[in-house]
MARSE-938340 format. One record per residue (C-alpha): x, y, z. Coordinates in nm, 4 decimals, padded with zeros to 6 digits. Each point is the difference from the previous one (the first is absolute). Last residue first. Layout:
<atoms>
<atom east="X" north="Y" up="Z"/>
...
</atoms>
This chain:
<atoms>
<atom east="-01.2509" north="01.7446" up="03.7555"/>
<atom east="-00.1729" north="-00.1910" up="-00.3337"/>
<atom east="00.1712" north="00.2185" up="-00.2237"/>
<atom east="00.3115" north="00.0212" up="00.1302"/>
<atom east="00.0045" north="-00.3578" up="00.0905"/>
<atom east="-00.0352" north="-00.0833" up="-00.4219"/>
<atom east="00.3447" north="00.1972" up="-00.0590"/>
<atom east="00.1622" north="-00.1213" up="00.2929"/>
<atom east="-00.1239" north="-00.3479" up="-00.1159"/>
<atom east="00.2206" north="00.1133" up="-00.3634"/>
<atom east="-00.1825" north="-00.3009" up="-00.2076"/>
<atom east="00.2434" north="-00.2083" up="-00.2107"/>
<atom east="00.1429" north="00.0199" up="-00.3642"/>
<atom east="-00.0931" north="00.3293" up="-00.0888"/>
<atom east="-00.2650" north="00.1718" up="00.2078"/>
<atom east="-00.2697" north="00.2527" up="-00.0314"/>
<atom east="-00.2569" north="00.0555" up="00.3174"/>
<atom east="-00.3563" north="00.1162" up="-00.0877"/>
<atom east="-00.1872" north="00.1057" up="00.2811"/>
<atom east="00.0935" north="00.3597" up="00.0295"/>
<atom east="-00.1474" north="00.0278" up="-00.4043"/>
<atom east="00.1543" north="00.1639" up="-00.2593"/>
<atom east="-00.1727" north="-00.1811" up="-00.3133"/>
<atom east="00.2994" north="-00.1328" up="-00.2512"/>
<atom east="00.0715" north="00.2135" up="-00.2904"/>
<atom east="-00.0697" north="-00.0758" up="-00.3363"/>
<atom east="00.0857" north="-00.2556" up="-00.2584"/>
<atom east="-00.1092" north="-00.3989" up="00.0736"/>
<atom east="00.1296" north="-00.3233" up="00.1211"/>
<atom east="00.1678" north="00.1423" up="00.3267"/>
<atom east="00.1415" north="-00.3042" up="00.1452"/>
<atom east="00.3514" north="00.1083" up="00.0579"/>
<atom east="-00.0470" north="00.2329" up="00.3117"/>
<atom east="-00.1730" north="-00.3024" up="00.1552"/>
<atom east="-00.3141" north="00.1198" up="00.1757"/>
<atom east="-00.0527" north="-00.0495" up="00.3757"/>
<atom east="-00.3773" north="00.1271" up="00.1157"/>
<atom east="-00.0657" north="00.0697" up="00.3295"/>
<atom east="-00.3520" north="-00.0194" up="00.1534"/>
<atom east="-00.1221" north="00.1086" up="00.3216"/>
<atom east="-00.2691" north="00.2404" up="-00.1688"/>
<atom east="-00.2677" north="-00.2685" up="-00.0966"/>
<atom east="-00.3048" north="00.2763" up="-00.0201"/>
<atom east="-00.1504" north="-00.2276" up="-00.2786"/>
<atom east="-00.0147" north="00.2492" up="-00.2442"/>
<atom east="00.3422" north="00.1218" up="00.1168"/>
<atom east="00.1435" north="-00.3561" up="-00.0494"/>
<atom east="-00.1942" north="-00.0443" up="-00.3858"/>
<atom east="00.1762" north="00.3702" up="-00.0831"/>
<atom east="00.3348" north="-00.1199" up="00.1103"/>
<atom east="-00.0447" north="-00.3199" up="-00.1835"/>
<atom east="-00.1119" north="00.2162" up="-00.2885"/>
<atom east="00.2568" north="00.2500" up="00.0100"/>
<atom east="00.2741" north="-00.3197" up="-00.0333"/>
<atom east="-00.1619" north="-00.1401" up="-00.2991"/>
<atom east="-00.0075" north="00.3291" up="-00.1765"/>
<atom east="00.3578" north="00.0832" up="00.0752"/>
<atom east="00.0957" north="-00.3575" up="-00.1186"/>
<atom east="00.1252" north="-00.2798" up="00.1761"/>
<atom east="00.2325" north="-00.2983" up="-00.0737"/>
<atom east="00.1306" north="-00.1355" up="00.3880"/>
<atom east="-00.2097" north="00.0688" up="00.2587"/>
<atom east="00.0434" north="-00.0889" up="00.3843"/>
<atom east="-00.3117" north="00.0503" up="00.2144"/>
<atom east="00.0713" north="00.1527" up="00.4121"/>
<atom east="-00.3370" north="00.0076" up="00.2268"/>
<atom east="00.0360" north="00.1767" up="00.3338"/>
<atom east="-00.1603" north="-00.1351" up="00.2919"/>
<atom east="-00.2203" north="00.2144" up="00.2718"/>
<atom east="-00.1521" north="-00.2710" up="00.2027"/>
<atom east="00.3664" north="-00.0808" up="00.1612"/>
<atom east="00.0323" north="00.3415" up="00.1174"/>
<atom east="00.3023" north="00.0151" up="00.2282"/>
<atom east="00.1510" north="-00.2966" up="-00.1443"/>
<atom east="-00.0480" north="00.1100" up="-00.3569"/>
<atom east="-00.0999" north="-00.2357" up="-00.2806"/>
<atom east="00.1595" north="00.0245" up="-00.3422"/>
<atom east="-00.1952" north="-00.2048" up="-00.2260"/>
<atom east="00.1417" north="-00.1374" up="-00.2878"/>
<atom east="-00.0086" north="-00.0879" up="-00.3807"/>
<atom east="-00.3151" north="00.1652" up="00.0037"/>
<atom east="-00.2998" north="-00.1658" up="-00.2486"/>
<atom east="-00.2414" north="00.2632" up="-00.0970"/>
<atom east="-00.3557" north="-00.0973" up="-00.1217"/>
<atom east="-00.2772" north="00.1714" up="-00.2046"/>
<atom east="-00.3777" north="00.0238" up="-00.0071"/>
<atom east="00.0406" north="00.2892" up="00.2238"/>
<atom east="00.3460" north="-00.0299" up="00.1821"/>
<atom east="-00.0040" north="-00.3421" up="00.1913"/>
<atom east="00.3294" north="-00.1089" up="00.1789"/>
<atom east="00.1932" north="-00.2855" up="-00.0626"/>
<atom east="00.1036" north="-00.2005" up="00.2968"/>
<atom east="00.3890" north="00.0591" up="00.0824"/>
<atom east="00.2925" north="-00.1570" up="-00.1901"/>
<atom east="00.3231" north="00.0220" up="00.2325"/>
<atom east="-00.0679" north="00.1741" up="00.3672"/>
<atom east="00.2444" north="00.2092" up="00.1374"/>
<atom east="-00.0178" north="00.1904" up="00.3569"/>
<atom east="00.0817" north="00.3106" up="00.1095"/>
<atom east="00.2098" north="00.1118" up="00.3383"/>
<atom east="00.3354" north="-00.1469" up="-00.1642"/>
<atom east="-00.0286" north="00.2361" up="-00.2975"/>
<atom east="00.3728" north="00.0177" up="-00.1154"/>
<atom east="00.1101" north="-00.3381" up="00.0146"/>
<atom east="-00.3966" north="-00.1563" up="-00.0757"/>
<atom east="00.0205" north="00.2040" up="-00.3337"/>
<atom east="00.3204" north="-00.1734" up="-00.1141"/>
<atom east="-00.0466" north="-00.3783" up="-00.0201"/>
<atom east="-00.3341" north="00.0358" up="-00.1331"/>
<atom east="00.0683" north="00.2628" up="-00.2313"/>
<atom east="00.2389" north="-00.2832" up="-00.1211"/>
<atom east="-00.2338" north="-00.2176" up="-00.0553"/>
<atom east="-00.2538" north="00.1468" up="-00.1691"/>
<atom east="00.2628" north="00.0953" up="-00.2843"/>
<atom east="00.1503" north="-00.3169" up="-00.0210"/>
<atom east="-00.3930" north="-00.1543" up="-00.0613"/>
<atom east="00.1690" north="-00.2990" up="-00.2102"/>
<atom east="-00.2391" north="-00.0322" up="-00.2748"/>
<atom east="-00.2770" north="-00.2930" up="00.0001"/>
<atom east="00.1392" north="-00.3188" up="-00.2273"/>
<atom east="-00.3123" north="-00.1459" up="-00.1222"/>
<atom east="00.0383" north="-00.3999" up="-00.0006"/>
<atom east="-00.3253" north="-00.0329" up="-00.2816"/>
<atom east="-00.2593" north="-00.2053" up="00.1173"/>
<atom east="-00.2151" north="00.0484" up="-00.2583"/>
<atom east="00.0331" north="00.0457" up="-00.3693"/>
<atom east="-00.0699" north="00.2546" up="-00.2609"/>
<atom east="-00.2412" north="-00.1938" up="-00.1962"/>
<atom east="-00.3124" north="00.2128" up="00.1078"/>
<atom east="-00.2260" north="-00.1318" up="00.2819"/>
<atom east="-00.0173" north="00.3276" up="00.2021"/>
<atom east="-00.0417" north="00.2844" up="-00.2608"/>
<atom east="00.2242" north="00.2531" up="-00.2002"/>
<atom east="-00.1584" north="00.2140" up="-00.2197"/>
<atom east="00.2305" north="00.2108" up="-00.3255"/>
<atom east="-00.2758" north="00.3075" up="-00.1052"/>
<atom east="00.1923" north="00.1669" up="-00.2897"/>
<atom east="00.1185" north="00.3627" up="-00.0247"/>
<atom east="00.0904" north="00.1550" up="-00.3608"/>
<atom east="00.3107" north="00.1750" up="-00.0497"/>
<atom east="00.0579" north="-00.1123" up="-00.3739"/>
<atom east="00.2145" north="-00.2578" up="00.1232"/>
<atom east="-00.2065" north="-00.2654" up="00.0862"/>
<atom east="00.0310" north="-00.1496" up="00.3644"/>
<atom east="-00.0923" north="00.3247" up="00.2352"/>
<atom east="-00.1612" north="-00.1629" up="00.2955"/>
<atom east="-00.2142" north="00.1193" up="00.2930"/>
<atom east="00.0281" north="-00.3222" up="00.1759"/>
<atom east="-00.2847" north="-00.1941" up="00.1961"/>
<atom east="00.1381" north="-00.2108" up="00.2611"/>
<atom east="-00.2727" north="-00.2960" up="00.2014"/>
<atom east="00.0149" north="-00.1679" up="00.2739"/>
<atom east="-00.0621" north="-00.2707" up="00.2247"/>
<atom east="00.1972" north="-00.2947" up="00.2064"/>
<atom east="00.3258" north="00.2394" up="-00.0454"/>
<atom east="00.2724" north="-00.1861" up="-00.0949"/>
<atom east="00.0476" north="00.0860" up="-00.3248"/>
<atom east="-00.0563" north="00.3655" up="00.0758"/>
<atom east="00.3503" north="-00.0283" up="00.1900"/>
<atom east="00.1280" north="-00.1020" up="-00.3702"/>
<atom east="-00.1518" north="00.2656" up="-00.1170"/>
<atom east="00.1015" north="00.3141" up="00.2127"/>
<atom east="00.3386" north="-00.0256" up="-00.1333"/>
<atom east="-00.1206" north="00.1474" up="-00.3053"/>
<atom east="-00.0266" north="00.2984" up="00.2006"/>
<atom east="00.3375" north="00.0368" up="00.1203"/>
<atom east="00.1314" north="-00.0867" up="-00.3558"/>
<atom east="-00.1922" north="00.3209" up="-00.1484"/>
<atom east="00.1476" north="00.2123" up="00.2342"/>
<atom east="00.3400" north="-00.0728" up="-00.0729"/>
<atom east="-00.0852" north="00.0143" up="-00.3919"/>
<atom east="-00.2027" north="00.3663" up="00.0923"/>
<atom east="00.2382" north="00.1321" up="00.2536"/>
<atom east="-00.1310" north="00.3473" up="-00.1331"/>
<atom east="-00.2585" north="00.1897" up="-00.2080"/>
<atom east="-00.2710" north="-00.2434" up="00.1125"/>
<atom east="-00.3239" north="-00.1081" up="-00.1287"/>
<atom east="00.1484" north="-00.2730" up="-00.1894"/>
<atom east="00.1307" north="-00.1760" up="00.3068"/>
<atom east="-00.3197" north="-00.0668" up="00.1339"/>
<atom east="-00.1545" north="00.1669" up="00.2882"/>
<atom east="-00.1705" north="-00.2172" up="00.2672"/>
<atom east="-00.3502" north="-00.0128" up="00.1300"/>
<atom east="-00.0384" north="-00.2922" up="00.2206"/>
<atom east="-00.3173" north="-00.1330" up="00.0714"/>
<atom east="-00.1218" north="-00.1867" up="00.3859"/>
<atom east="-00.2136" north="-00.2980" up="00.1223"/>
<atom east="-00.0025" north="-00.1224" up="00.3018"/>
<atom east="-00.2753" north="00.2722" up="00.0901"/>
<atom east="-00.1698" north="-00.1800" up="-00.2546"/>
<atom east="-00.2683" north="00.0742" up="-00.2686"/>
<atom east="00.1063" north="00.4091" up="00.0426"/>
<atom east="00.3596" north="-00.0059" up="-00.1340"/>
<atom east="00.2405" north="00.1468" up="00.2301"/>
<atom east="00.2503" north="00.2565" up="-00.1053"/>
<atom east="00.3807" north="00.0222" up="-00.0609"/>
<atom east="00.2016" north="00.2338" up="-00.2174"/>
<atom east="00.3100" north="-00.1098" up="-00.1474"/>
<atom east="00.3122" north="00.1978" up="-00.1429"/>
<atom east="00.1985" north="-00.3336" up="-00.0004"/>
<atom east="00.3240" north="00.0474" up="00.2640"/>
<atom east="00.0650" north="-00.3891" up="-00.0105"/>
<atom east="-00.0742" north="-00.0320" up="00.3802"/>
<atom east="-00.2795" north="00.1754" up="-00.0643"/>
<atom east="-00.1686" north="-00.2189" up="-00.2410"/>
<atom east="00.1801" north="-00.3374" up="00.1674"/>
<atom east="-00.2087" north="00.1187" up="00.3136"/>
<atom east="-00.2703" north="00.0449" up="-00.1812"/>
<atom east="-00.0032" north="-00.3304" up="-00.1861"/>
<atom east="00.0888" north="-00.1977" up="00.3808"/>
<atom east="-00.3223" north="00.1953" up="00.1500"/>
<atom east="-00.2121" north="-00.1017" up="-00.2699"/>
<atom east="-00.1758" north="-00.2870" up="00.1906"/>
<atom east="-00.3643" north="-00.0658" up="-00.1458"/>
<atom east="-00.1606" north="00.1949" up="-00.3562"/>
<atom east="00.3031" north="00.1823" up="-00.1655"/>
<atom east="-00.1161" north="00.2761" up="-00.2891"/>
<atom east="00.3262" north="00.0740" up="-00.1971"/>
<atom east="-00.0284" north="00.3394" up="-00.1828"/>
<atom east="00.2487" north="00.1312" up="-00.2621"/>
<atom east="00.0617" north="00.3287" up="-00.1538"/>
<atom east="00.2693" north="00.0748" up="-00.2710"/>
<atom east="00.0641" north="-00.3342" up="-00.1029"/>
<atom east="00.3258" north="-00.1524" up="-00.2160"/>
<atom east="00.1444" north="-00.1683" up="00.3038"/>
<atom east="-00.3456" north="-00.1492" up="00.0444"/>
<atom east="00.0449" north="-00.1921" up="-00.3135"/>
<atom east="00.3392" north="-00.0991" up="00.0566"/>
<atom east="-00.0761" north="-00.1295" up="00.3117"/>
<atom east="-00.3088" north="-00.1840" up="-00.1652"/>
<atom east="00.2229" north="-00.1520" up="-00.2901"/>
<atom east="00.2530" north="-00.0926" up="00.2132"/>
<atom east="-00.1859" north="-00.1671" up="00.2291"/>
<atom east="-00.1718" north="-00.1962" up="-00.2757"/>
<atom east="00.3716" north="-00.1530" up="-00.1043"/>
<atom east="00.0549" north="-00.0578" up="00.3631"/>
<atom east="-00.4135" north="-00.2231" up="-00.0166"/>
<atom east="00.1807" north="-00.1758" up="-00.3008"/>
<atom east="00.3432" north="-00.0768" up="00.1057"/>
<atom east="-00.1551" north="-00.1528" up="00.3708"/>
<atom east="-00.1977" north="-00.2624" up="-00.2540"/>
<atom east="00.2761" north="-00.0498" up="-00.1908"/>
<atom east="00.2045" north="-00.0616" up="00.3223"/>
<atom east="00.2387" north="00.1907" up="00.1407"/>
<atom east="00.0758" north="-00.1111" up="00.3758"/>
<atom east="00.3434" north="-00.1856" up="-00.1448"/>
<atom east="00.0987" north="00.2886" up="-00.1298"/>
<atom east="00.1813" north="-00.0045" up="-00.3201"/>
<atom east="00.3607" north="-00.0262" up="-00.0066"/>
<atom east="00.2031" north="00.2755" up="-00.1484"/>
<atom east="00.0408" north="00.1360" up="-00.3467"/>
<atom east="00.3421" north="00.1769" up="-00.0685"/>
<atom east="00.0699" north="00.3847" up="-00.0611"/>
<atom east="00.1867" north="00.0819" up="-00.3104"/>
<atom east="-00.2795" north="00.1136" up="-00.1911"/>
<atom east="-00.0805" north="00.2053" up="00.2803"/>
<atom east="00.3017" north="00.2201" up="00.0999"/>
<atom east="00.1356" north="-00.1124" up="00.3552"/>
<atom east="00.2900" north="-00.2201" up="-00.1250"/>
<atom east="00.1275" north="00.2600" up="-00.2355"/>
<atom east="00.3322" north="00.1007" up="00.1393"/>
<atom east="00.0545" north="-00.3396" up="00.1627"/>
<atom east="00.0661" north="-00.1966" up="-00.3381"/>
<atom east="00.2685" north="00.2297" up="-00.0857"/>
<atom east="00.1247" north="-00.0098" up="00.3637"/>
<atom east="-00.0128" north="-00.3474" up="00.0549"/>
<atom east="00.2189" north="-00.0498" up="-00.3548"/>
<atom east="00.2213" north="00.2934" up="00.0814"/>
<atom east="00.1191" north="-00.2262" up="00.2862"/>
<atom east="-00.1089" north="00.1227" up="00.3441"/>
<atom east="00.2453" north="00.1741" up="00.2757"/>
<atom east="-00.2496" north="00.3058" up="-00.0330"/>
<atom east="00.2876" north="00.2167" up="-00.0957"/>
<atom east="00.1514" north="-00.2753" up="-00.2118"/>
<atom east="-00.3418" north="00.0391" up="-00.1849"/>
<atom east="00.0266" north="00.3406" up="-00.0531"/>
<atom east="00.3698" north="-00.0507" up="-00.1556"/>
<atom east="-00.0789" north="-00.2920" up="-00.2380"/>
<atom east="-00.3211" north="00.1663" up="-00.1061"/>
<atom east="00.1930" north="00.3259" up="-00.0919"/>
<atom east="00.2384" north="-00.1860" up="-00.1889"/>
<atom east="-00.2472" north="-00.1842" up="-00.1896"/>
<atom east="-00.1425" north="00.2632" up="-00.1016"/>
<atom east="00.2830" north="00.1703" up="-00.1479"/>
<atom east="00.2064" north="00.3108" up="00.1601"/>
<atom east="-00.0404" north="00.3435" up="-00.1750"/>
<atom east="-00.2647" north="00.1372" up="00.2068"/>
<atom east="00.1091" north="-00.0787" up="00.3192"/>
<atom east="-00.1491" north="00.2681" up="00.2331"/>
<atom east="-00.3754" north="-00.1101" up="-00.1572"/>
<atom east="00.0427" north="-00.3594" up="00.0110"/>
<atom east="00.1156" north="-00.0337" up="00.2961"/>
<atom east="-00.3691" north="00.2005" up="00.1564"/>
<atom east="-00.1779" north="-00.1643" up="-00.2247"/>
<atom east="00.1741" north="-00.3502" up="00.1502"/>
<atom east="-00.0794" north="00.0759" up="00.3364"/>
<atom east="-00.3300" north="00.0927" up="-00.0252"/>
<atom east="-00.1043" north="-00.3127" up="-00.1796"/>
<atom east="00.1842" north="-00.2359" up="00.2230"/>
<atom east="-00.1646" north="00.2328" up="00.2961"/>
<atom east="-00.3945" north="-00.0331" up="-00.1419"/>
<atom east="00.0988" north="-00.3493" up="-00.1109"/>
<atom east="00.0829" north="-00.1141" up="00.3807"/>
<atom east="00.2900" north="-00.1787" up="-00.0805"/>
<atom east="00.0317" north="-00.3871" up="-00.0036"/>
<atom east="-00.3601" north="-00.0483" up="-00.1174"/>
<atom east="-00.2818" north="-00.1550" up="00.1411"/>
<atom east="-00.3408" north="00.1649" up="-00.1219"/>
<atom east="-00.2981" north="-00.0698" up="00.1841"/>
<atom east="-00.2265" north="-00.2694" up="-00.2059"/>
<atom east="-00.3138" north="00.1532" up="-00.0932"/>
<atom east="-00.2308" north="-00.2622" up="-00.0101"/>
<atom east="-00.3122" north="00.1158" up="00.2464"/>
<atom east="00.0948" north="00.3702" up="-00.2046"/>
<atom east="-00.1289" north="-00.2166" up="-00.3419"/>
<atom east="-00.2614" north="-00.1439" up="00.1011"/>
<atom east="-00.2710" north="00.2878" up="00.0239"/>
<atom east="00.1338" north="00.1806" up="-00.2791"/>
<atom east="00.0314" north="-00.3496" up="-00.1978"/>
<atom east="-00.4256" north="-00.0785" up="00.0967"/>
<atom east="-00.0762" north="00.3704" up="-00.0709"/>
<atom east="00.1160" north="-00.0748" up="-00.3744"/>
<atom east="-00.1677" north="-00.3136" up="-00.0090"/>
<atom east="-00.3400" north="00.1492" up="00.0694"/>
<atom east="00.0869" north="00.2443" up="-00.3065"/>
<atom east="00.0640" north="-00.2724" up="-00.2219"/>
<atom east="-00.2457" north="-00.2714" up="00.0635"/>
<atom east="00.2103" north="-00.2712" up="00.0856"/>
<atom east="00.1525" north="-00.2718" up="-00.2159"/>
<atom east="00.2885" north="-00.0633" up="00.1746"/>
<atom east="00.2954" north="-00.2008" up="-00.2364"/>
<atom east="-00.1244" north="00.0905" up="-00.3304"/>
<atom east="-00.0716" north="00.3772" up="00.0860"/>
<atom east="00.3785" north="00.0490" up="00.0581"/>
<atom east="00.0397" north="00.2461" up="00.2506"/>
<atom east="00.0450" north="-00.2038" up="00.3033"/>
<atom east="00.3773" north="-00.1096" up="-00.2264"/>
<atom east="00.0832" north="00.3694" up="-00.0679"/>
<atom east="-00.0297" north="00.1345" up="00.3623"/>
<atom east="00.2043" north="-00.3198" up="00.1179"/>
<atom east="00.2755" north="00.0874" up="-00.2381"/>
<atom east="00.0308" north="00.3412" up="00.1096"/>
<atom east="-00.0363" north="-00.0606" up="00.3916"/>
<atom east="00.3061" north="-00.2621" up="-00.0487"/>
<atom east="00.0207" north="-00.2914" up="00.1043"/>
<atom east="-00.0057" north="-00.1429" up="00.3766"/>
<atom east="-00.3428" north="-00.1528" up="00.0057"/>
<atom east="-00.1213" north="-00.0549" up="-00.3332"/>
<atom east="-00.1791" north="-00.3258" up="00.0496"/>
<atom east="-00.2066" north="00.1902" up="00.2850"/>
<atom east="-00.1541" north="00.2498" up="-00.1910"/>
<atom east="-00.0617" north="-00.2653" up="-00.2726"/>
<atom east="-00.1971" north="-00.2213" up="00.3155"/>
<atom east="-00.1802" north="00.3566" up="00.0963"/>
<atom east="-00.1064" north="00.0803" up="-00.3625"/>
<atom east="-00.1122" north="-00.2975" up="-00.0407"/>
<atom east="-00.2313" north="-00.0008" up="00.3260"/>
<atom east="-00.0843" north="00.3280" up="-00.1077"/>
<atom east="-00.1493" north="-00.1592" up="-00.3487"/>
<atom east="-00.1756" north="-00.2286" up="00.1878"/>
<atom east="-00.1513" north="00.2765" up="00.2381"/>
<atom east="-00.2015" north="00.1980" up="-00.2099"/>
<atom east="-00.2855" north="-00.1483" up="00.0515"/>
<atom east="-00.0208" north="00.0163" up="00.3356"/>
<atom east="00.0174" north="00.3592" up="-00.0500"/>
<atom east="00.1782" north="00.3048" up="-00.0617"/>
<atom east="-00.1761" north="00.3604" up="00.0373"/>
<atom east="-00.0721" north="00.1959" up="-00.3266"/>
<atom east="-00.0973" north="00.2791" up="00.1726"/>
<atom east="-00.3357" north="00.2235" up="-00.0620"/>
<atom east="00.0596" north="00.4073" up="-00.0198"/>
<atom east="-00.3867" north="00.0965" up="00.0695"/>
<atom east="-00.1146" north="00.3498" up="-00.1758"/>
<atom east="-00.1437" north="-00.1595" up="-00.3042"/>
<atom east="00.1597" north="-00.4205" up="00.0113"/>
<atom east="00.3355" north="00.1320" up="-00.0053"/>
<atom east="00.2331" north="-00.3319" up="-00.0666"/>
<atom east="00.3163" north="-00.0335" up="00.2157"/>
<atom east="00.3377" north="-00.2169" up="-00.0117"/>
<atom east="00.0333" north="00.2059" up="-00.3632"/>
<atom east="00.0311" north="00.3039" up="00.1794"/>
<atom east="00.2055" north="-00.1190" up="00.2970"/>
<atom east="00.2943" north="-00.0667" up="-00.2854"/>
<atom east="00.0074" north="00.3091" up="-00.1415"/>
<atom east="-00.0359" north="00.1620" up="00.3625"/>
<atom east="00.2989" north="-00.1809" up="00.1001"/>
<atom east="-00.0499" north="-00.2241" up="00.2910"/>
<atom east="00.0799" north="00.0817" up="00.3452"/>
</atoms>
């Protein structure tokens, strides 16, 4: 994410509409130079290479775009410290001699720590602050990062960061959303669904921002801005962003549309569903006359849609399934209108699974008979005693 300072100037706020200053074509010979330096530095330090990218003689870059350009860059060459001591233990280690041995020198102590680590004092010296940042070392650049690739990760960051700043954003998605949901719940995003009326293919997510929550609110705000790079894919959308950008508490309009210079094509890494999967495993041992079906067909409440995780399907009643939806952030408001939205719709074979840890908000949950609480996996005795 970028720091507001700097996510201020990569904006202008044309009346209520926050407008990015996205990278383009044109700014691509100046990334090609700062990709060939990048790479002339390999294997010095972070320090040095921070001071040479800085030199306005060498890149001449608009400042602010250049700015995003190192944040962007600079985790794709972070070399992994290699040290002969893990520095958290060297460091440890010699506080800790240091403090019973207060009259011997400092030499002494790093002669006798590092004979504990079967190092010279030398490694261990060295090793101590391999993992602080100035000492870290530049790596190779990525062979896939091109100056055209830099620019359209550069505009991902702005947008992410952007969004991560929102209090209330909508994504309209006209064709297949089914993968963006799915990455919306599997996430935990406080998201409601409904279908847009030009297209039954066509749906709008409502989603809380981080902003307009008490809790969770960086952890949150991550899990949303993954959303964008699975936007990128989409054949049509568009994200508007309730935003606030200056800091006099003032909300801005930020609008994200198909065709912007965030790239397509991106390799999005989907979350491992470990929770999913392990209710899998363990409802079938202690429900063997029910059945378990992964990722059922929505189903319709109003103008709104629910998407179970599951349907639980009895043998003796196989017309008479159970629906089972995972959430992860939640508020009490959120959850009393879901429940409200399933009575509406006389849905009453519903179970909702909240994580204990996702509450995002103050106040007490709704006590429901529906709603099952868990930790890190689903209790199925927990969720068969409500269906049974």
């Amino acid at each position: 994410m970028l720091p507001h300072a700097l996510l201020r100037v990569s904006a202008h706020l044309e009346g209520e509409r926050a407008v990015p200053h996205y990278l383009s074509a044109r700014d691509e010979p100046w990334l090609r130079v700062l990709l060939a330096e990048s790479a002339r530095l390999v294997g010095q330090k972070r320090a040095a290479w921070h001071e040479r990218l800085r030199d306005p003689q060498l890149v001449r870059a608009p400042k602010a775009k250049l700015q995003v350009a190192l944040r962007v860059l600079e985790p794709l060459c972070r070399e992994r410290p290699v040290a002969a001591v893990p520095p958290k233990e060297g460091r440890a280690a010699l506080f800790r001699a240091a403090a019973s041995r207060a009259e011997t020198s400092r030499a002494q102590v790093l002669n006798s720590v590092a004979a504990r680590f079967a190092v010279s004092a030398a490694d261990l010296e060295a090793a101590i602050f391999a993992d602080l940042p100035i000492e870290q070392r530049v790596a190779a650049v990525p062979e896939r990062l091109s100056p055209a690739r830099l620019a359209t990760e550069a505009n991902l960051a702005i947008a992410s960061s952007l969004v991560r700043r929102a209090t209330h954003v909508r994504v309209a998605v006209h064709g297949d959303a089914r993968a963006l949901v799915r990455h919306a719940r599997r996430v935990g995003l406080i998201c409601g669904v409904s279908r847009l009326e030009r297209s039954p293919q066509s749906v709008a997510l409502d989603l809380s921002g981080p902003l307009a929550l008490f809790h969770h609110g960086q952890v949150y705000g991550q899990a949303l801005a993954s959303l964008i790079p699975w936007l990128a894919n989409c054949e049509q959308f568009e994200l508007t962003a309730t935003c606030a950008l200056s800091g006099d508490g003032v909300l801005s309009s930020f609008v994200l549309c198909s065709g912007d210079p965030i790239g397509t094509g991106h390799r999005v890494r989907a979350p491992e569903p470990l929770l999913e999967r392990k209710f899998e495993r363990d409802f079938p041992r202690i429900a063997p006359g029910w059945s378990l079906l992964g990722e059922p067909e929505a189903i319709a409440t109003g103008e709104t849609l629910l998407f179970p995780d599951f349907e639980l399907v009895p043998a003796s009643a196989p017309d008479r399934p159970w629906r089972l939806q995972i959430l992860g952030f939640w508020t009490r408001d959120y959850l009393r209108e879901k429940l409200r939205r399933l009575q509406a719709a006389g849905i009453e074979r519903f179970v909702l699974c909240i994580d204990h840890r996702g509450d995002c908000a103050d106040g007490e949950r709704p006590m429901d008979p529906r709603i099952v609480v868990y930790k890190t996996r689903i209790d199925p005795r927990a969720v068969l005693a409500i269906i049974r």
